[in-house]
C-alpha positions in Angstrom: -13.8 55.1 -10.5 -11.3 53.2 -8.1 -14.4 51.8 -5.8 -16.5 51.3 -9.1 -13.9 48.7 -10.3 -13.3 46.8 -7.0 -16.9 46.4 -6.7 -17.0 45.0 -10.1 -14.2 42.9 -9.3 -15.4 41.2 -6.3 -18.5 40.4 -8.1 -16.7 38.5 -10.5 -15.0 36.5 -8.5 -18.7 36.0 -6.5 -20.3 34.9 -9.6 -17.4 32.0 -10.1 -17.8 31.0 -7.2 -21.4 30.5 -7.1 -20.7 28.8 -10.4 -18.1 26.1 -9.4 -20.2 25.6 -6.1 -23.2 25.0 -8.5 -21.4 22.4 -10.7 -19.9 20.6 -7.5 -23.6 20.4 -6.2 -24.9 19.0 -9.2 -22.5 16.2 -9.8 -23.5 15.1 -6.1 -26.9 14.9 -7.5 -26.0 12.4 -9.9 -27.6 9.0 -9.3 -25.1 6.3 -8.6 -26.6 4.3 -11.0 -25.5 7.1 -13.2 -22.0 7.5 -12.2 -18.9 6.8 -15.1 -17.1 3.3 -15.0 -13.9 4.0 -14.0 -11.5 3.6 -17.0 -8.9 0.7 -17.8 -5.8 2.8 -18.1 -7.3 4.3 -14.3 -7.6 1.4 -12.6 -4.5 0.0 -14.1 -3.0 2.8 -12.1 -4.6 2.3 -8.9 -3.6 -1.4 -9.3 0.4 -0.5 -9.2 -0.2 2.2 -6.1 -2.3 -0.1 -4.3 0.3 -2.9 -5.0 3.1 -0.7 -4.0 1.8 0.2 -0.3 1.0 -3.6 -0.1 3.9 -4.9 -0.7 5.3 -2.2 2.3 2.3 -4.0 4.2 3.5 -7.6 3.6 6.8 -6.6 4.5 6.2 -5.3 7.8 4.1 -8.6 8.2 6.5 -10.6 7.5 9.2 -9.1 10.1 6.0 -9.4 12.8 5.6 -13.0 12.1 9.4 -14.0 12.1 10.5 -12.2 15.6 7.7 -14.1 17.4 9.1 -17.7 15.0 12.9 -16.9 16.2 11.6 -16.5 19.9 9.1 -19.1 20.6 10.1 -21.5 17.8 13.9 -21.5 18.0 14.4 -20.6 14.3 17.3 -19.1 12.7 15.8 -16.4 9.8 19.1 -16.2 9.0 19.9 -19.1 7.8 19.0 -19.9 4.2 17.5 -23.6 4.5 15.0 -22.5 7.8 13.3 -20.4 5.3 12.1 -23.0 3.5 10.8 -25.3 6.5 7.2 -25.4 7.4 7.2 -22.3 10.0 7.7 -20.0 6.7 6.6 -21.6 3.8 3.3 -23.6 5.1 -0.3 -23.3 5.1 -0.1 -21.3 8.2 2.3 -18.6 7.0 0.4 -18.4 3.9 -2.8 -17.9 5.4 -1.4 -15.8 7.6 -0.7 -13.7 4.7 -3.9 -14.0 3.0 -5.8 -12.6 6.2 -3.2 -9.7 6.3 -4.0 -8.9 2.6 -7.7 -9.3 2.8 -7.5 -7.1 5.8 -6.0 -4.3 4.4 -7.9 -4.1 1.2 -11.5 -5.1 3.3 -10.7 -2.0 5.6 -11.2 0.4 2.7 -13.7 -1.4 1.0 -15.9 -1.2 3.7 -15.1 2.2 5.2 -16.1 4.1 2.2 -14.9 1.8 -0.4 -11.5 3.7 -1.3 -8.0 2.4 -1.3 -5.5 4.9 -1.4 -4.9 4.0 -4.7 -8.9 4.8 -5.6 -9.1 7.5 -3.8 -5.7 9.2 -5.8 -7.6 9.0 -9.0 -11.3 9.3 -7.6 -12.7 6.3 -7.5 -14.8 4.2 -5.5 -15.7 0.8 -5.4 -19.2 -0.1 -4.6 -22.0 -2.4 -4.8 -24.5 -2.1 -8.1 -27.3 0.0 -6.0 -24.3 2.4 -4.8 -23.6 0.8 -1.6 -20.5 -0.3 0.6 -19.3 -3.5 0.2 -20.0 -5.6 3.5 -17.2 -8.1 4.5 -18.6 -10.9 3.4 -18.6 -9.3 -0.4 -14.8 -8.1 0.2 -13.8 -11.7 0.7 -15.5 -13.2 -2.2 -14.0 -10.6 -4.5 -11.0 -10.8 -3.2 -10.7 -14.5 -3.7 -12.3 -14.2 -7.7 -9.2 -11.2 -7.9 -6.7 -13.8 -6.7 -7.6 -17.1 -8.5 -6.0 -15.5 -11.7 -2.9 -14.4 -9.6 -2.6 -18.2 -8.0 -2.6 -19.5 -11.5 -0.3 -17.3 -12.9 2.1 -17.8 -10.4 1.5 -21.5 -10.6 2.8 -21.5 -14.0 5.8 -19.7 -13.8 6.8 -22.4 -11.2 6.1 -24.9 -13.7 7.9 -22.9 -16.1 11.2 -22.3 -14.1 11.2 -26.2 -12.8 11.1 -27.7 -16.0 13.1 -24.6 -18.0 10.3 -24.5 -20.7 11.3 -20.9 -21.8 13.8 -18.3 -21.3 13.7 -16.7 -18.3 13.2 -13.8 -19.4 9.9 -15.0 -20.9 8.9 -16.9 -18.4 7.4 -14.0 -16.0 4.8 -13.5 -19.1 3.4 -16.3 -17.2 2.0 -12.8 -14.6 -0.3 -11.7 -17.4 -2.5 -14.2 -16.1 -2.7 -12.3 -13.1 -4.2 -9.6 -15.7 -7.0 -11.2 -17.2 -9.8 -10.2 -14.9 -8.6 -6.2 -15.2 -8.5 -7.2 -19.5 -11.9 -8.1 -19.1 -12.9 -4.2 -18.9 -11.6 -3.8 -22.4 -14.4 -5.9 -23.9 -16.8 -5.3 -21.2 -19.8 -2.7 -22.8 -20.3 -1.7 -19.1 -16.3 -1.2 -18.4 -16.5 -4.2 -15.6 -13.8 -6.2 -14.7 -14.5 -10.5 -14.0 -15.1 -9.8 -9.9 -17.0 -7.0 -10.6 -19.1 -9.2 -12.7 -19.4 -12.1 -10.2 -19.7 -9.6 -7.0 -21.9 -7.6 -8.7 -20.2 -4.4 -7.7 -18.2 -1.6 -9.9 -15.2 0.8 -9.9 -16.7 4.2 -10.5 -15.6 7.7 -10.7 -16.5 10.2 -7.9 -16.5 14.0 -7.9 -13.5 15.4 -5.9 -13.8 17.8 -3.1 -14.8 21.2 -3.7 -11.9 23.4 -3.4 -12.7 26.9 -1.3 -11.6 29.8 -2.4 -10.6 32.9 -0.5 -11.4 36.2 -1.6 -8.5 38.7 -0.6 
């Protein structure tokens, strides 16, 4: 009776098995034309993880640039008006951050097209046939991603110069910064603007088959 009811156990637990393995086999059937959009409320998510670790990214960044400015430069980072000269607020600072942050979101784009913010809620970033993005197509979505951002933050300055609102209502000025992500909302295909131009999407992947032991 004892042996009857292991037996009948461990054949249960077989037949899950082959059933979860069967289910994670078919969803990697699925054509990637085929694949879900990933949703708004998703990639709102990813947006605030991703932003998150690069803001840790700029940081560091920004310490590497300034050690090599107070040694070869002669400038004083603690002093208040040097950080407003030329050495850290010109074009060269500024695109040295713009190659930092193209870098680190390129690197994942192209290396299996998952930030760590994609890749927490399952998502992948790829072209329309289901491709990696090449470098070339990280910059230029990059740079439709940011335009929004540049104006946004372009009108808050206006804003806080000439003291046209609040200040408290003056960082609505950062919903700009928003519109190509809104633009899934009334997309029928759930694409953002650069996915649009780029002609690449945010989809949802199938997450890694867990293994179970048998004990």
């Amino acid at each position: 009776m004892i042996c009857t009811c292991v037996r009948s156990d461990i054949l249960f637990r077989a037949l899950k098995m082959s059933e979860k393995k069967q289910s994670f086999t078919e969803n990697l059937s699925v054509e990637p034309k085929d694949r879900p959009a990933a949703s708004f409320f998703k990639l709102l998510g990813c947006w605030v993880y991703d932003f998150m670790l690069l803001s840790a990214v700029w940081l560091l960044a920004v310490i590497i640039y300034i050690i090599p400015a107070q040694m070869l430069i002669g400038v004083d980072a603690t002093n208040k008006n040097n950080l407003s000269t030329t050495e850290f607020s010109g074009p060269i600072f500024y695109s040295y951050l713009f190659f930092i942050t193209w870098f680190f979101f390129a690197w994942f784009w192209t290396h299996g097209g998952q930030t760590l913010g994609l890749r927490s809620w399952s998502l992948r970033l790829e072209t329309e046939d289901g491709n990696t993005l090449n470098w070339v197509q990280t910059l230029l979505r990059l740079l439709i991603a940011g335009t929004p951002w540049l104006a946004a933050l372009f009108v808050y300055q206006q804003l806080t110069i000439h003291k046209i609102l609040p200040t408290p209502y003056q960082y609505g000025a950062f919903i700009i910064g928003f519109i190509g992500l809104f633009w899934i909302l009334i997309d029928k295909k759930n694409r953002s603007i650069q996915d649009i131009l780029t002609q690449t999407r945010i989809v949802s992947v199938p997450k890694k088959a867990k293994r179970n032991k048998l004990y």
